[in-house]
C-alpha positions in Angstrom: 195.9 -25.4 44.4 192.5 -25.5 42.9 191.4 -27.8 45.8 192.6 -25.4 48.4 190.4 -22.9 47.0 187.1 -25.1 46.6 187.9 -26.1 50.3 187.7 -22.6 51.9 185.2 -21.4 49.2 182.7 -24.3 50.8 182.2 -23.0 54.2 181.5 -19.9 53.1 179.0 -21.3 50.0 177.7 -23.4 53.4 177.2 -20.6 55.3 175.5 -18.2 53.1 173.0 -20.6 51.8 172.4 -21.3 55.5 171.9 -17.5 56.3 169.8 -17.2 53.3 167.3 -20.2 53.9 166.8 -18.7 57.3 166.2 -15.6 55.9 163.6 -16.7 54.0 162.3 -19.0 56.5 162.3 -15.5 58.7 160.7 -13.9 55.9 158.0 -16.3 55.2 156.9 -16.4 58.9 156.6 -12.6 59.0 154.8 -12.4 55.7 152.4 -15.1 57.2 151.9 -13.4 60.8 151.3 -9.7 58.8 148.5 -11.2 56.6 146.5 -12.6 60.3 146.9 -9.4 61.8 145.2 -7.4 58.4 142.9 -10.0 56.8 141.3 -8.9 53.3 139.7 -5.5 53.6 136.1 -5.6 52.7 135.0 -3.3 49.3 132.3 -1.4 50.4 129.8 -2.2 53.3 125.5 -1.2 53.7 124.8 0.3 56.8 121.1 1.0 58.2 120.0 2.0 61.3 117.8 5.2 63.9 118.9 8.6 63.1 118.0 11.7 65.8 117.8 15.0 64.5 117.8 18.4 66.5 116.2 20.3 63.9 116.1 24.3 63.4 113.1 25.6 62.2 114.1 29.1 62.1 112.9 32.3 64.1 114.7 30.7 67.5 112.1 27.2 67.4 113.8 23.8 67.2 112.5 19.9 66.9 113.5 17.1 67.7 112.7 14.2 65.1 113.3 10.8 64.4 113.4 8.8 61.7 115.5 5.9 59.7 119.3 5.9 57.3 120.6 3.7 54.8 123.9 4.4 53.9 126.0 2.4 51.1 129.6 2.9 51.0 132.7 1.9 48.8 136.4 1.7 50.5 138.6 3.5 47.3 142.1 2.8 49.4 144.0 4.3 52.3 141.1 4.5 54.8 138.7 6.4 52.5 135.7 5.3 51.5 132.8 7.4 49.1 129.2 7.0 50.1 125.3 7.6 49.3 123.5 8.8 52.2 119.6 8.4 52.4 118.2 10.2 55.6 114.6 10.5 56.4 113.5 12.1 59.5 109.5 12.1 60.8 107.8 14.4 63.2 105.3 17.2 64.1 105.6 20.7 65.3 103.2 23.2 66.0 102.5 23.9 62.3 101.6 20.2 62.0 103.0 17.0 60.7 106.5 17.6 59.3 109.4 14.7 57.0 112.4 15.1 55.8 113.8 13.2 53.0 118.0 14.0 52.6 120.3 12.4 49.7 123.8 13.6 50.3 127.2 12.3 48.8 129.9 12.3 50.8 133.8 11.2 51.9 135.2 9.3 54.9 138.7 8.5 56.4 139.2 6.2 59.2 141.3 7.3 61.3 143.3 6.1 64.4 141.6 2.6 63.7 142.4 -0.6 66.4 140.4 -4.2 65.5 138.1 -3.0 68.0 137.2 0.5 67.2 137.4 2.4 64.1 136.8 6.0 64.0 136.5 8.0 61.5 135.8 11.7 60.0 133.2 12.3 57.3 131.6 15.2 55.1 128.9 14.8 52.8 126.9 17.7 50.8 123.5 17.7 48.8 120.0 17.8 48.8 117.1 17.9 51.5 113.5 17.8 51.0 111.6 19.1 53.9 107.8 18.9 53.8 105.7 20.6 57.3 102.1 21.4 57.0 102.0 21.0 53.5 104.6 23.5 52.3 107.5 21.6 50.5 111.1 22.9 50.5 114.1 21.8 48.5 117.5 23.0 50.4 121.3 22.7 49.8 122.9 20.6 52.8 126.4 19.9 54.0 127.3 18.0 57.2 130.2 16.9 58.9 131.2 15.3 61.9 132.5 11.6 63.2 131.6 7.8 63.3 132.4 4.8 65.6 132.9 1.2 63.5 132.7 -1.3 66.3 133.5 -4.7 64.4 130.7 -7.2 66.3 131.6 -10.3 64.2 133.1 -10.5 60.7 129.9 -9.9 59.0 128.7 -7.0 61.2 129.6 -4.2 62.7 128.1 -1.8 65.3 127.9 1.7 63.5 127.6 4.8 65.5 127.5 8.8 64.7 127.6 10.1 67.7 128.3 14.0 66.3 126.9 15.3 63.3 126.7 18.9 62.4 124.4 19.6 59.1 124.0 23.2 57.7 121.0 23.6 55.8 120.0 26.8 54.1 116.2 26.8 52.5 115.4 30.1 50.7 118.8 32.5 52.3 117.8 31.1 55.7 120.9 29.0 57.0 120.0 26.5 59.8 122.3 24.4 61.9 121.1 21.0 62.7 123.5 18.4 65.1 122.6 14.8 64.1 123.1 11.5 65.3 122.7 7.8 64.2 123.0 4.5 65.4 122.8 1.1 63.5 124.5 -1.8 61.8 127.0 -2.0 58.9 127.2 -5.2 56.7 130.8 -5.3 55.2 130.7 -7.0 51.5 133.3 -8.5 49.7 136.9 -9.0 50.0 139.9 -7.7 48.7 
């Protein structure tokens, strides 16, 4: 009797450990194939690059300046990343020669992101230091709008901002600014 039962209990041990090895076979090959399509996420990436600035000056006169970014950012999970924003902007208007100097904090979120093209939305707040004609002007900021990531090779990436819209309000005069930047990003490190 007992070698009845070992006899039909061995197909069935046969085929379950069969199921289960392909299983994990299936498994493993998945595991594998997921891992290629999301390689490591980098921890933070330096980005540098032109900035454009439509400026208001108040009283109705605008300028357009140019100048340079630098932007150092840390990913903190989920498609969010905190950075430092370092904006300097260079021109002249009929007052004279006239900088700007901005270091804002801010938050992004990638959103919608392909391995081609990475959008994403961002808002930053802080401090800019306007200088025209030798009057100097410290003014709360805030901006807001949306980037491009276009991934050029594994250590660089195309970063755009074509749409930025920066508030600025020096001594209860608030100003709206529209912004935008072009550059690269250098990904660092690997998680």
């Amino acid at each position: 009797m007992e070698t009845a039962l070992l006899a039909t209990e061995r197909p069935a041990l046969q085929h379950f450990l069969s199921i289960s090895l392909l299983l994990l076979l299936l498994c493993s090959c998945v595991r594998t194939l997921a891992q290629q399509e999301n390689p490591k996420r980098p921890l933070g990436s330096f980005a540098a690059g032109w900035t454009y600035l439509y400026a208001d000056e108040g009283a109705g006169e605008r300028e357009s300046i140019n100048g340079w970014f630098l932007r150092p950012s840390v990913n903190v999970g989920k498609g969010f990343n905190l950075f430092l924003s370092n904006t300097n902007y260079y021109g002249a208007n009929r007052k004279g020669s006239l900088n700007s100097h901005a270091l804002t904090l801010g938050v992004g979120h990638t959103i919608f992101a392909t391995p081609h093209v990475k959008p994403s939305l961002f808002a930053e707040s802080g401090d800019v230091r306007s200088s025209n004609a030798g009057s100097i002007v410290n003014q709360f900021a805030f901006a807001t709008g949306f980037g491009l990531t276009i991934p050029l090779s594994k250590h660089v990436d195309l970063a755009l901002t074509p749409a930025e819209y920066v508030f600025l309000y020096p001594k209860g005069d608030p100003r709206n600014d529209f912004n935008a930047k072009v550059g690269f990003s250098f990904p660092f490190g690997r998680r």
